[in-house]
C-alpha positions as CSV (number, residue, x, y, z in Angstrom):
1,X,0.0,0.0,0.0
2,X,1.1,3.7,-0.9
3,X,0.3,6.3,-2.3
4,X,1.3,6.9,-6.4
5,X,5.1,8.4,-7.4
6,X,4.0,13.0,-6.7
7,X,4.1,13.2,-10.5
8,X,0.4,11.4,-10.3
9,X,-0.6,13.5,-7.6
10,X,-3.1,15.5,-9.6
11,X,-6.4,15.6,-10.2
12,X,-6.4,14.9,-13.8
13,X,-4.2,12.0,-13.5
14,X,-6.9,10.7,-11.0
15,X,-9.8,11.3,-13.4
16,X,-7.7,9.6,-16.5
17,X,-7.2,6.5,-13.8
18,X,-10.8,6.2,-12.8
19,X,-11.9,6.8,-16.3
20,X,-10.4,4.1,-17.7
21,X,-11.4,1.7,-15.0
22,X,-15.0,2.5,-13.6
23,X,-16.1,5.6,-16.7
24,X,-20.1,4.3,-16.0
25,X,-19.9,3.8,-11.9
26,X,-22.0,6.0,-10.6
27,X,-19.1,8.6,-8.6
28,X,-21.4,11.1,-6.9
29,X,-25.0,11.2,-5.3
30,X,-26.4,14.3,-4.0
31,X,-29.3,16.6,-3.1
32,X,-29.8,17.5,-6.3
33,X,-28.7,14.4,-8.7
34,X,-26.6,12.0,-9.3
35,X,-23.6,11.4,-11.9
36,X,-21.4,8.8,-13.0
37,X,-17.6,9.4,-13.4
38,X,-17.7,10.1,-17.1
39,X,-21.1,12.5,-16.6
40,X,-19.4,14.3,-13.7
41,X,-15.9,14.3,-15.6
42,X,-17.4,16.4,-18.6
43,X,-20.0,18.3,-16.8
44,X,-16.5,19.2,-14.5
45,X,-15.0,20.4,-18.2
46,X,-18.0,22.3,-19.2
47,X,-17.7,24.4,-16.3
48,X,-14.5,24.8,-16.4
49,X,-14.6,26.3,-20.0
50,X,-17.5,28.5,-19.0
51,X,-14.7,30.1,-16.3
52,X,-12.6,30.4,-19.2
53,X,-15.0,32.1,-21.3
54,X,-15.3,34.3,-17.7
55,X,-11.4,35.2,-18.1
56,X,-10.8,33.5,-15.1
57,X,-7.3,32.2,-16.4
58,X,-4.6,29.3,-15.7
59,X,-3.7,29.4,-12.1
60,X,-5.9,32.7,-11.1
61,X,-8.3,32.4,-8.6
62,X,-11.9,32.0,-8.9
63,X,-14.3,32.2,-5.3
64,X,-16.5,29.9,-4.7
65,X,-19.6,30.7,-2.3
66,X,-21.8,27.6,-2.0
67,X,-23.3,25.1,0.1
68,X,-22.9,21.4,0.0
69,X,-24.7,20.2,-3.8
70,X,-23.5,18.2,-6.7
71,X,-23.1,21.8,-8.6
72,X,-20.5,22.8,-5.8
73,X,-18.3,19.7,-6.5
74,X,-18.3,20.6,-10.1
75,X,-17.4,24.0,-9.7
76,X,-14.3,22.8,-7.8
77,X,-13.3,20.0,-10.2
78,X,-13.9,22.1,-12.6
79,X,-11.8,24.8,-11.7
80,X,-8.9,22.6,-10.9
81,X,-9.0,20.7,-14.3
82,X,-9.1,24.4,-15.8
83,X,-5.6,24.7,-13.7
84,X,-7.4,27.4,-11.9
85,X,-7.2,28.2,-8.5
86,X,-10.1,27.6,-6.3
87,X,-11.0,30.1,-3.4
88,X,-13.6,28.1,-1.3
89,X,-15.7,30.6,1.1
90,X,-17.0,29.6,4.3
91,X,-21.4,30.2,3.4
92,X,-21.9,32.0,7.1
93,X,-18.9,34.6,5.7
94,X,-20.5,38.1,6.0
95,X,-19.5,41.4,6.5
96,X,-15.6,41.8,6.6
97,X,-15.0,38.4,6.3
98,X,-16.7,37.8,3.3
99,X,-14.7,40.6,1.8
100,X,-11.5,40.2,3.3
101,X,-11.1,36.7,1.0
102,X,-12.5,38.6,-1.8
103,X,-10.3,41.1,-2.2
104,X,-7.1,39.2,-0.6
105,X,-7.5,36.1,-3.0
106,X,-8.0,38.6,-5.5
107,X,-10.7,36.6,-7.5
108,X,-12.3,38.2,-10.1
109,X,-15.4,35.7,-10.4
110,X,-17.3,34.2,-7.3
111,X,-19.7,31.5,-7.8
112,X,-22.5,31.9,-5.3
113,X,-25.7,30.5,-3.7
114,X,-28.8,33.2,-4.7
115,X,-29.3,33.2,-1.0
116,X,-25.9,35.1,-0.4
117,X,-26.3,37.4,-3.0
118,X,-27.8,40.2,-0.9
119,X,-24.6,39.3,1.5
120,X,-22.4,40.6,-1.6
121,X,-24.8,43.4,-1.7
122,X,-23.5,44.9,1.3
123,X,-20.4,45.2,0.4
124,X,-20.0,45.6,-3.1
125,X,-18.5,49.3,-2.4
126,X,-15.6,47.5,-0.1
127,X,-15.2,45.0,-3.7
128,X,-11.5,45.4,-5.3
129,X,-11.2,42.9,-7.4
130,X,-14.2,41.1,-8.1
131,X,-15.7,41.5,-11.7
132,X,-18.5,38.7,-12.5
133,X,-21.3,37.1,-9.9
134,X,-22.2,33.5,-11.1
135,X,-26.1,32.8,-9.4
136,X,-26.3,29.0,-8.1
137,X,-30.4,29.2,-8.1
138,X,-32.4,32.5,-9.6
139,X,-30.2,35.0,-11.0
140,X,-32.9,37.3,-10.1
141,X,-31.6,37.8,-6.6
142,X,-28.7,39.5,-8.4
143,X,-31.1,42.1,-9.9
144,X,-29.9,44.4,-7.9
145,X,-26.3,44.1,-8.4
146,X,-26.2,44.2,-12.4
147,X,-24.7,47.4,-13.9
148,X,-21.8,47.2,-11.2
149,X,-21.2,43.7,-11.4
150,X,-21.8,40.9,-14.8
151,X,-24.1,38.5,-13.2
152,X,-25.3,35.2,-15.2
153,X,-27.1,32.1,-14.2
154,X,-24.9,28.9,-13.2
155,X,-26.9,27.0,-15.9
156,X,-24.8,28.8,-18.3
157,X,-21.5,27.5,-16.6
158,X,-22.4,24.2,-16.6
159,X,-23.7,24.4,-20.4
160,X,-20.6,25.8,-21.8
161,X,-18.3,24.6,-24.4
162,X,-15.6,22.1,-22.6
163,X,-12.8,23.3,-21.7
164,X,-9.2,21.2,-23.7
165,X,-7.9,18.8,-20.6
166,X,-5.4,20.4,-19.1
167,X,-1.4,19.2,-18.1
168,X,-1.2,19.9,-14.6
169,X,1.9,19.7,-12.8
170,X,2.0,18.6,-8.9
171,X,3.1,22.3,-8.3
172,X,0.2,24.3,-9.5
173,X,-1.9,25.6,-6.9
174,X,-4.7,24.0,-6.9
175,X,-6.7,26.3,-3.9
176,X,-5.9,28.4,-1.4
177,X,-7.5,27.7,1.5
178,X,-8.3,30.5,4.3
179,X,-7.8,29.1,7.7
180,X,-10.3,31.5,10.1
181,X,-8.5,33.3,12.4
182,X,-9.6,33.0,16.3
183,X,-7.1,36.2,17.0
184,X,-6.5,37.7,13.4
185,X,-7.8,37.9,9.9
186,X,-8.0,34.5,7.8
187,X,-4.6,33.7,5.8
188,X,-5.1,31.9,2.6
189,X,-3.0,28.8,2.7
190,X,-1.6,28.1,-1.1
191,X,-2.4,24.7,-1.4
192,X,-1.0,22.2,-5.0
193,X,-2.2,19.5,-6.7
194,X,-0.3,17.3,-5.1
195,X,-0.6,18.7,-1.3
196,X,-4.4,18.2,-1.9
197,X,-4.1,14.9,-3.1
198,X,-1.6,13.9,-0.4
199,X,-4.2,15.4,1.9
200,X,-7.3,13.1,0.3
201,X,-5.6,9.9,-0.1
202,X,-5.7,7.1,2.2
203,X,-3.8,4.6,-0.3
204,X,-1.3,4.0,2.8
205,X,-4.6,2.6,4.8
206,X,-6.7,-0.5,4.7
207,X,-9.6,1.8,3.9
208,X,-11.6,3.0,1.7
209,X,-11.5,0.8,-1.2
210,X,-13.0,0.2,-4.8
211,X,-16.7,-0.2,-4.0
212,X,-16.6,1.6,-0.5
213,X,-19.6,4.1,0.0
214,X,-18.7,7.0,1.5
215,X,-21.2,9.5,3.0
216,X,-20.0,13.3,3.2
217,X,-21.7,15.6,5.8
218,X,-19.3,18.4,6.2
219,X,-19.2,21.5,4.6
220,X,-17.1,20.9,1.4
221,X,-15.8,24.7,1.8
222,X,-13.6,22.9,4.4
223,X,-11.0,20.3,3.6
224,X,-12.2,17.2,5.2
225,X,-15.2,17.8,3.0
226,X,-14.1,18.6,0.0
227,X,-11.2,16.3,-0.2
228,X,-11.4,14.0,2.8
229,X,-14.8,13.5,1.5
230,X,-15.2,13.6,-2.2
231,X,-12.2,13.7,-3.6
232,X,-11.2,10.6,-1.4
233,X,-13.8,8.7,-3.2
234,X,-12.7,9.7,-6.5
235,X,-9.4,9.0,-5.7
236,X,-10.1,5.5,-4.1
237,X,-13.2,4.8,-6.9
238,X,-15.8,4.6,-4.3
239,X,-19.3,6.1,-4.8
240,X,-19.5,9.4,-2.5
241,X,-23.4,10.6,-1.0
242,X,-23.5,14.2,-0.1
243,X,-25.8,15.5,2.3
244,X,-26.6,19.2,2.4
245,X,-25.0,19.4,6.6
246,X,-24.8,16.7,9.6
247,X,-28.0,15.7,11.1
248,X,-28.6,13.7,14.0
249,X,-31.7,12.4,13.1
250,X,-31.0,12.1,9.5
251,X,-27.9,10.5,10.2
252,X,-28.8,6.4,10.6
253,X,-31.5,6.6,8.2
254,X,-29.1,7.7,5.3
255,X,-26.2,5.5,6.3
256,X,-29.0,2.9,5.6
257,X,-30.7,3.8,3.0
258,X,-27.3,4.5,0.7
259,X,-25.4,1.5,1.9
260,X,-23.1,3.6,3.2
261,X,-19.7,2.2,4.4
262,X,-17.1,4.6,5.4
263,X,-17.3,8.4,7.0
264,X,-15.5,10.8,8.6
265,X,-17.1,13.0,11.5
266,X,-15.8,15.7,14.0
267,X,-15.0,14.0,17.1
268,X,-18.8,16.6,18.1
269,X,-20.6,14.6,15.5
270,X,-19.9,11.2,17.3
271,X,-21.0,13.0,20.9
272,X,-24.2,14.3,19.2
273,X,-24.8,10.7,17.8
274,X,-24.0,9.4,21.3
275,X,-26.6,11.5,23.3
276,X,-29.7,10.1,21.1
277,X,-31.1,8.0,23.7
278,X,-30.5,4.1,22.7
279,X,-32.1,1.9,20.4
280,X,-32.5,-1.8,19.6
281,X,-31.4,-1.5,15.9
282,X,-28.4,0.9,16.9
283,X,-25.9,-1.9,15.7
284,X,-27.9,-2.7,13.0
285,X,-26.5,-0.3,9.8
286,X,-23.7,-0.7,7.1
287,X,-21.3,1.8,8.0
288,X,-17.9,-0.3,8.8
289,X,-15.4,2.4,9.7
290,X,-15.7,6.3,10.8
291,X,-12.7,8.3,10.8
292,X,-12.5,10.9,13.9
293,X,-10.6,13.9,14.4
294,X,-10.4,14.2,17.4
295,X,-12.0,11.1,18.9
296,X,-15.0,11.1,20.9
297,X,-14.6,10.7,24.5
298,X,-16.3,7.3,24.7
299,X,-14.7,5.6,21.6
300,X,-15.3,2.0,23.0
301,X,-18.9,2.9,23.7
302,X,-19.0,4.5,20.1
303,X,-18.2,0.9,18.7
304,X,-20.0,-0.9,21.2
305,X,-23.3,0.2,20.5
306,X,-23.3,1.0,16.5
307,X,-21.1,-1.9,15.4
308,X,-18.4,0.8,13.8
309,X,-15.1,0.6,14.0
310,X,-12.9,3.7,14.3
311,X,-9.9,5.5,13.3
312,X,-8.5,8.6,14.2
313,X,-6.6,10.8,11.9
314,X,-4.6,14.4,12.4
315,X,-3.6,17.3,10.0
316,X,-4.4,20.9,8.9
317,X,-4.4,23.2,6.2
318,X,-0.6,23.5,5.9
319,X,0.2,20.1,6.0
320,X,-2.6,17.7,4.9
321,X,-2.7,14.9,7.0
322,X,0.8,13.8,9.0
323,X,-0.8,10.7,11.5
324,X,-2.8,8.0,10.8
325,X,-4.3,5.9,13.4
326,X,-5.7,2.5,12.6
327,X,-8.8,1.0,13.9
328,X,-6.4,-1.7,15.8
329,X,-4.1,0.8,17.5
330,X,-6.9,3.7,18.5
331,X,-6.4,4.6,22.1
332,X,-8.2,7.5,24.2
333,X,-7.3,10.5,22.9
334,X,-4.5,9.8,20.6
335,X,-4.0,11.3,17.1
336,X,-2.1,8.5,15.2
337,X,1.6,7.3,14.0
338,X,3.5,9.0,11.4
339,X,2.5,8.9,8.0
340,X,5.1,7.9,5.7
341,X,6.5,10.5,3.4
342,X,6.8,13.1,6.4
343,X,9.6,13.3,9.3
344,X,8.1,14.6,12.5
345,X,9.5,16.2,15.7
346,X,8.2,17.9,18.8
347,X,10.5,20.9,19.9
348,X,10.7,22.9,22.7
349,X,10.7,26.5,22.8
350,X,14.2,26.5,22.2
351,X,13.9,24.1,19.3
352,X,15.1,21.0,21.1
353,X,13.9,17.8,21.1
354,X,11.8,16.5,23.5
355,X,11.7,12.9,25.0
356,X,8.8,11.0,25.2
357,X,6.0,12.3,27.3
358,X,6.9,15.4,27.3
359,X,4.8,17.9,25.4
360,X,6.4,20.2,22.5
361,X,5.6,21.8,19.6
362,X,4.9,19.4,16.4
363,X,7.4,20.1,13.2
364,X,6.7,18.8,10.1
365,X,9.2,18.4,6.9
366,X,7.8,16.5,3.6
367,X,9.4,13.9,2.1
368,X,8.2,16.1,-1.3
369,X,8.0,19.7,-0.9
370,X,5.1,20.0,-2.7
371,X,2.7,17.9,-0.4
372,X,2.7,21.4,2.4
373,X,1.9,24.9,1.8
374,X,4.0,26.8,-0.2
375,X,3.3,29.8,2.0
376,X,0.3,32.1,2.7
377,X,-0.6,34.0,0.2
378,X,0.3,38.0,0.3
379,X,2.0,37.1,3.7
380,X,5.0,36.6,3.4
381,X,6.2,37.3,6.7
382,X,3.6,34.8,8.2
383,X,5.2,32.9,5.3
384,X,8.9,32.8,6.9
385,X,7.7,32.3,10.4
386,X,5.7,29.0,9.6
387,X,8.2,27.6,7.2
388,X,11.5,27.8,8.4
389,X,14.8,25.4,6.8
390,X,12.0,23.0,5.1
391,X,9.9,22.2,8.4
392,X,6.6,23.6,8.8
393,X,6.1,24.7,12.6
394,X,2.3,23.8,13.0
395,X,1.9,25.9,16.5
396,X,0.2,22.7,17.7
397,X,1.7,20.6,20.9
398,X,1.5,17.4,21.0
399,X,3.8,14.2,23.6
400,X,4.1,11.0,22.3
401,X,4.0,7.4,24.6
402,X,6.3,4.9,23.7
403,X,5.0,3.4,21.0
404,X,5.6,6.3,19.2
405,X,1.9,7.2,19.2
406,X,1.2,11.1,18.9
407,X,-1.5,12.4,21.2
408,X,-2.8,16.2,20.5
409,X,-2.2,18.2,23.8
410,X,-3.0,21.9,22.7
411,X,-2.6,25.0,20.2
412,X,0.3,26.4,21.4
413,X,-0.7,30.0,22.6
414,X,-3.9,28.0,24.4
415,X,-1.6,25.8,27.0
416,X,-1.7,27.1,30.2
417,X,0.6,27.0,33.2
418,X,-0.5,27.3,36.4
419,X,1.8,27.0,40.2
420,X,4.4,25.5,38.1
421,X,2.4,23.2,36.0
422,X,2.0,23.3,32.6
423,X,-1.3,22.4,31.6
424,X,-2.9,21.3,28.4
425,X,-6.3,23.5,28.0
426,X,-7.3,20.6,25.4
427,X,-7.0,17.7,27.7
428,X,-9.3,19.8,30.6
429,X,-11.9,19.9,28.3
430,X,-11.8,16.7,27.2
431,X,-12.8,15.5,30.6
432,X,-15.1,17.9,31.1
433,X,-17.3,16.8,28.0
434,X,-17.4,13.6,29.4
435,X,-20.0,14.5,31.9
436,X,-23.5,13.1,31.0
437,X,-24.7,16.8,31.2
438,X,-22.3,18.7,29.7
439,X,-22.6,19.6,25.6
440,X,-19.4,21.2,25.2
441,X,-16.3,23.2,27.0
442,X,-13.7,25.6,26.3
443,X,-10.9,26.0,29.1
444,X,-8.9,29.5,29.2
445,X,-6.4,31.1,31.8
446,X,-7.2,33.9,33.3
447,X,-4.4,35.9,35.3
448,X,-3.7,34.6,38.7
449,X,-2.9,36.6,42.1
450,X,0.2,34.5,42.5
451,X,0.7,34.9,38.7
452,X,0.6,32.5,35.8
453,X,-2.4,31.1,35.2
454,X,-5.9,30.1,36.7
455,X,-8.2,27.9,34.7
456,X,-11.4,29.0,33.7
457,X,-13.6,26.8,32.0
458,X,-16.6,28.0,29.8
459,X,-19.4,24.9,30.0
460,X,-22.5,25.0,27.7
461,X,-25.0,22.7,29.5
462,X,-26.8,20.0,27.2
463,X,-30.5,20.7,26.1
464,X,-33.0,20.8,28.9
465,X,-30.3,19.8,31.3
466,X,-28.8,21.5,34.6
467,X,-25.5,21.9,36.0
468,X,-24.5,22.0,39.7
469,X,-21.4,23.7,40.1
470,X,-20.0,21.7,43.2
471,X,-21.2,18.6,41.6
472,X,-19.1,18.9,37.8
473,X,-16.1,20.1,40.3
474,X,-16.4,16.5,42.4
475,X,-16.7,14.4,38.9
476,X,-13.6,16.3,37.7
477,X,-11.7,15.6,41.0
478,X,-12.4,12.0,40.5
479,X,-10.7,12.8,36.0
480,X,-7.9,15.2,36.5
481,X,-4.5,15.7,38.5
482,X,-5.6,18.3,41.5
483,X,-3.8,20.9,39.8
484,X,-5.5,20.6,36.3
485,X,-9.3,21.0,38.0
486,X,-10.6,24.1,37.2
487,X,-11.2,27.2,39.9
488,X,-13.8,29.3,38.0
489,X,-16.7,27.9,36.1
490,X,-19.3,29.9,33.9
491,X,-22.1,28.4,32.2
492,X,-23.4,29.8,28.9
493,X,-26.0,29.1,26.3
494,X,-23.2,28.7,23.6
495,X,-19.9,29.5,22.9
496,X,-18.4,32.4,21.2
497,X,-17.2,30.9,17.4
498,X,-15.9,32.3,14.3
499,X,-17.9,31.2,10.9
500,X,-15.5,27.8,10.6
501,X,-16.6,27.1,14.1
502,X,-13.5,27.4,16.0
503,X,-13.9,29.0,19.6
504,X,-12.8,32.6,20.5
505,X,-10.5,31.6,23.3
506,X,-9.3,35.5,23.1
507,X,-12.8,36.5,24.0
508,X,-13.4,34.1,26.6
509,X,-9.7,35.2,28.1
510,X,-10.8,38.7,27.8
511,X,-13.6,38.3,29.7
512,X,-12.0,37.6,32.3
513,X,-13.4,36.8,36.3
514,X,-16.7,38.7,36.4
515,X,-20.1,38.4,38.4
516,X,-21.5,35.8,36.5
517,X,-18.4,33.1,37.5
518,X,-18.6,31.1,40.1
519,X,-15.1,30.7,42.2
520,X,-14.7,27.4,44.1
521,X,-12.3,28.7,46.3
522,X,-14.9,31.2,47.3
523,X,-16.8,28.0,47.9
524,X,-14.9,27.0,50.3
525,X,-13.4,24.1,47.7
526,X,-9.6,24.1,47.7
527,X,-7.4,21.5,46.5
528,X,-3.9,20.6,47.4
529,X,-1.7,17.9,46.2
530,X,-3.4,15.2,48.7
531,X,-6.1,15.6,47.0
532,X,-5.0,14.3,43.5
């Protein structure tokens, strides 16, 4: 098993495979169709000559604004068998956001859902470079918007005269992909042909396989969509379903209806799954494997109860995906082993080594250049800080045990450090989402009287649920080191999130100790090291 020679590593050497072998499979079903590999090969082409009759040229960008549909896969393929450069934008984008990737990509076209046309609207006088408005549904929401921008119907796109195939080399860009900021503005990360593909594959892994059925649920605006999702099934000839979002109830009911046979979920996905209250047939579906990242916290009650087994998987924007973890080898918590084709090391702040155990900073360095970012595009200061003498210094921190199994320990500028101890915020929360009432956590520092750190942790109560404050401080007594148990807790109806869903830790932090947190030290609860 392994993935092709980096000369293959692009997506029309992947469509001139899978059209020689499987041309009349059917490759994608979705909400609004279905098409077989040589249908969604030449509608990709029409497309991508309708771009070309746009002016969107070889290896400039074209935006793309739209929500999970067959039409939204095509526009990608499309663009990247055109050797263009696809800008995928997040659907909540509004507001500076929305512009920000506009006029930073520097796109000239944007393909977009009719619904966010009035989102354009707003901001069309903040518009630099964008030229042409492509509708996805009635043009006529655009109405308002012709005279200062071209606006056509995605009908005409998709009816165009094909596009020649392209020669694309593992170095074009193939996307750049904004990562949302949690502190700053989103940087785009330039992403090839062969970083995406490196990023999609699993030919290093058992599964998927020829005749796997593969059911997509995330937003393919994000990677593990788009290319975890879709472009994995292409690669790996397996039919791929695509759901318009995750839904709970939805969930079971399509896994069974399409046959479906692999996934991959946000380790919040599996949680959601988990709280349904229990049923007879639970066990009773065709899905064989989910993928994680990051793993439930009750993986063994996961498999237990729905017959799946599970793998866990790690990587990002910059570097695709760098550990694999097997179904056989998935512990609590743990991101994977090395992926061939990538050397890995965990630094300290000083850019040592560290042993095992101990938590540092994960550096990556491709075997091939070409399968990371090339840099972030217009930054290149950001640019030189990231990539420094080939590694790629991902600002995540991570310890391995001694198997040489990595386990995800923070973000770097989240850990905290409090009376000495350093202190994974990632690892807190993990706990505390393991209590029957809690929905989800975020853990923060907040400044300390005897400086460093004291942990705060934000909890958002499940539905129709209460929380006793004493009470979640006793079950975390009974999951953490002494030290690692949070002093302040506040409750909230939800977390503060940017539009990819990440948390605002800044805002959290910023917030501070107010009236509305409840101290356990005020509460008369103090812990010492006898207590751990």
């Amino acid at each position: 098993m392994g993935l092709p020679d980096v000369q293959r590593r692009t997506i029309s050497a992947v469509y001139e495979r899978v059209l020689e072998s499987i041309p009349d499979e059917l490759a994608q079903i979705g909400p609004d169709g279905r098409y077989t590999v040589a249908e969604s090969y030449a509608r990709s082409l029409r497309i991508a000559g309708g771009l070309t009759q746009l002016g969107v040229g070889r290896q400039q960008p074209v935006a793309l604004l739209l929500d999970n549909s067959l039409d939204a896969v095509h526009a990608w393929t499309g663009a990247a068998l055109g050797g263009m450069v696809e800008v995928p934008v997040n659907t909540a984008y509004k507001g500076s956001f929305l512009s920000h990737i506009l006029n930073d990509s520097g796109a000239s076209t944007l393909v977009l859902d009719a619904a966010c046309a009035e989102r354009v609207a707003r901001i069309a006088d903040d518009l630099t470079a964008l030229r042409t408005l492509v509708i996805h549904g009635d043009p006529a929401a655009a109405d308002e918007l012709r005279g200062r921008f071209r606006v056509l119907g995605f009908d005409e796109l998709a009816t165009a005269k094909p596009a020649a195939p392209q020669h694309l080399d593992p170095a074009d860009l193939m996307a750049y992909m904004y990562t949302s900021g949690t502190t700053g503005v989103s940087k785009g990360v330039l992403v090839s042909h062969a970083h995406a593909y490196t990023y999609a594959s699993r030919e290093d892994q058992r599964r998927p396989h020829a005749g796997d059925r593969i059911l997509v649920t995330l937003p393919l605006f994000h990677l593990a969509g788009q290319w975890y999702g879709v472009y994995q099934a292409l690669i790996h000839e397996s039919r791929c379903v695509i759901e318009p979002g995750f839904s709970v109830s939805k969930f079971w009911p399509t896994v069974r209806e399409h046959g479906i046979t692999v996934t991959v979920t946000l380790g919040a996905m599996a949680e959601l799954l988990q709280q349904r209250p229990p049923e007879p047939g639970d066990a009773d579906n065709p899905l064989e494997l989910a993928v994680m990242a990051p793993l439930a916290s009750d993986i063994a009650g996961f498999r237990r109860r729905f017959g799946v087994a599970v793998a866990s998987v790690y990587g990002m924007s910059e570097i695709g995906v760098v550990l694999n973890g097997p179904p056989e080898t998935v512990a609590g918590g743990a991101a994977g082993f090395p992926r061939p084709g990538f050397a890995l090391r965990l630094v300290d702040s000083a850019g040592q080594d560290v042993p095992a155990g101990a938590v540092g900073e994960l550096w990556v360095r491709p075997d091939e250049p070409s399968t990371v970012l090339s840099g972030y595009h217009n930054l290149p200061e950001k640019t030189a800080e990231t990539l420094v003498d080939g590694w790629v210094h991902t600002g995540d921190a991570f310890r391995t045990d001694a198997r040489g199994r990595f386990y995800f320990s923070d973000r770097i500028k989240d850990a905290l450090r409090r009376r000495g101890e350093n202190i994974s915020s990632f690892e807190v929360e993990r706990a505390i989402n393991t209590h029957p009432a809690v929905y989800e956590s975020a853990v923060v520092g907040v400044p300390s009287d005897l400086t460093e750190d004291e942990i705060k942790a934000v909890v958002v109560p499940r539905e129709n649920t209460t929380l006793d404050p004493p009470e979640l401080i006793g079950y975390l007594v009974d999951h953490l080191p002494y030290f690692m148990v949070p002093r302040y807790l506040e409750f909230r109806d939800e977390l503060p999130k940017t539009p990819t869903q990440k948390v605002h830790k800044h805002v959290l932090r910023d917030a501070g100790v107010h009236d509305g947190v409840w101290d356990r030290e005020a509460a008369g609860i103090v812990l010492r090291r006898a207590d751990r």
